[in-house]
C-alpha positions, -999 to +999 in steps of 0.1 A: +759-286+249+784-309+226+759-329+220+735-309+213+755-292+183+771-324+169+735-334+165+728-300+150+753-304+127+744-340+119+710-333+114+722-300+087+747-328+070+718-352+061+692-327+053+720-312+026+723-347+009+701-348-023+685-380-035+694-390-068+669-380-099+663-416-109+627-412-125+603-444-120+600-455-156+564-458-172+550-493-165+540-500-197+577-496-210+595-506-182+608-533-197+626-515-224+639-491-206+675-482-212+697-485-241+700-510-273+726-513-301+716-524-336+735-560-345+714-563-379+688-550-402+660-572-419+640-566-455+613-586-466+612-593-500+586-621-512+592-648-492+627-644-482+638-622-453+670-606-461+693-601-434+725-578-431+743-579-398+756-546-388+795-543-371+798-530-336+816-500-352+793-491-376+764-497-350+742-474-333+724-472-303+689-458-291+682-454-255+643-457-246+639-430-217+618-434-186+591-419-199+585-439-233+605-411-257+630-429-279+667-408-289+697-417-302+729-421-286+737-383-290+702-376-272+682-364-295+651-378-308+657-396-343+647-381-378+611-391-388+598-407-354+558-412-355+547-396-322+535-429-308+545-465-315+534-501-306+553-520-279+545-559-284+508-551-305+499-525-279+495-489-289+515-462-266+519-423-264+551-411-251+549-389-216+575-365-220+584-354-188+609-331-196+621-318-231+629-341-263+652-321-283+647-332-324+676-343-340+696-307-359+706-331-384+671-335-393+669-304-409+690-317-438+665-353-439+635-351-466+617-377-447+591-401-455+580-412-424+564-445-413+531-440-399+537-468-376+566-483-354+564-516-339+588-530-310+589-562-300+604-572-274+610-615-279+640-617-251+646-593-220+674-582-240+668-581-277+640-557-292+629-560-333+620-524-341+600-524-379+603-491-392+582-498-427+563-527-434+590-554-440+617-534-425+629-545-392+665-540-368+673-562-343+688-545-310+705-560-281+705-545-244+737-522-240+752-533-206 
């Protein structure tokens, strides 16, 4: 009869254990997945690229969510985001799979939004993001 309630018991322990909510990322994007800090910004001008590195403490980081939505590090989704972008030439539609809250600071932006945003991903851990034609930031993988 021991046995049969420590096994009871055993059984009601495991059953009240809860798996961890780790959401399988999107396949397309799994490879950016995760977060990225800013280490410079690039303008095109002519021929010359102009290039202005940007201090860790004065950096900022975007995090790329499971399901393809970008937000910034407060977890919101950025000021004037185009509702899709283009991940190494290829076109994709974030899946929101649960809600994107826009940025409240966004309510004081006039925007003038990009109709397109390119990633490129040229290393498993550094993305070029162009915002505007000519316009590009360079982010590294947050570890």
């Amino acid at each position: 009869m021991t046995r049969f309630l420590l096994s009871i018991l055993i059984l009601l322990a495991f059953a009240g254990c809860r798996k961890e909510n780790n959401p399988i990322p999107l396949r397309e994007i799994t490879p950016i997945v995760g977060k990225w800090r800013v280490i410079d910004q690039r303008q095109v001008r002519g021929d010359s690229t102009i290039i202005e590195p940007v201090p860790k403490q004065n950096s900022w980081v975007y995090e790329f969510r499971y399901d393809g939505v970008l937000l910034n590090e407060s977890g919101y989704v950025p000021c004037c985001l185009p509702s899709q972008y283009f991940l190494n030439g290829r076109e994709f539609k974030p899946k929101p799979d649960k809600p994107a809250v826009l940025d409240p600071a966004c309510a004081y932006s006039l925007c003038a939004a990009c109709p397109e945003l390119n990633v490129t991903q040229t290393h498993p851990d550094t993305l070029f993001i162009e915002t505007c034609k000519g316009n590009f930031k360079t982010f590294v993988r947050e570890k």
